[in-house]
N, C-alpha and C positions, 0 to 999 in steps of 0.2 A: 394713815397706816399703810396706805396704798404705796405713797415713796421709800415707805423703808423698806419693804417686800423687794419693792425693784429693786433698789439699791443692791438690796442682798443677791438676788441674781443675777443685777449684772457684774459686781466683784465676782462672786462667782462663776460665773460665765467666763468672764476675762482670766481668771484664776487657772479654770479647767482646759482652755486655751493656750497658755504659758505654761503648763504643768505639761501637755503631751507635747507640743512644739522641744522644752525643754529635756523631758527623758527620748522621743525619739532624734532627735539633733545636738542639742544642747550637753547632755552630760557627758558623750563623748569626745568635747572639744574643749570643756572645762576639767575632765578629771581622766588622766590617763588612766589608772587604777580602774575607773569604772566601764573602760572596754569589755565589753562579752559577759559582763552581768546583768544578763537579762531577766531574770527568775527577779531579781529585787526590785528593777523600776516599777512596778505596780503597786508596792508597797509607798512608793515614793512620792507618788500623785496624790494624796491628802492632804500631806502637810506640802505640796510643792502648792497647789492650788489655794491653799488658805495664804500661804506666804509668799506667795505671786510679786508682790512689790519691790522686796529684800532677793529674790531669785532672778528678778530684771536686774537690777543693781549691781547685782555683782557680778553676774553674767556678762553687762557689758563691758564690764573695768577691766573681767580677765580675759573677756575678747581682746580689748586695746592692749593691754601688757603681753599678751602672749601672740607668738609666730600660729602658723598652720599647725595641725595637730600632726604630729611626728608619725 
């Protein structure tokens, strides 16, 4: 019981990691729209942190496809 405990805090962990990394840096290089919407990234970090894997993933594909942020 002891490994799944862990397991669950460190996805966790690593979740909650990738969730602030991503609304303080991340969402304004992936979504122009999402410039100066600060009142909503807090809301944003639950579900960014549970879905941590699929928010890597596409974050670095539209890193690769996309220039500097305008």
């Amino acid at each position: 019981m002891d490994v799944f405990w862990t397991a669950i805090f460190l996805y966790c962990g690593v979740g909650g990691v990738v969730a602030l990394a991503f609304v303080l840096v991340g969402i304004d290089r992936v979504d122009a729209a999402a410039r100066g919407a600060y009142l909503v990234r807090p809301l944003l970090l639950p579900g960014l942190t549970l879905l941590w894997p699929i928010v890597v993933v596409r974050w670095i594909a539209l890193e690769r496809h996309k220039g500097p942020p305008a």
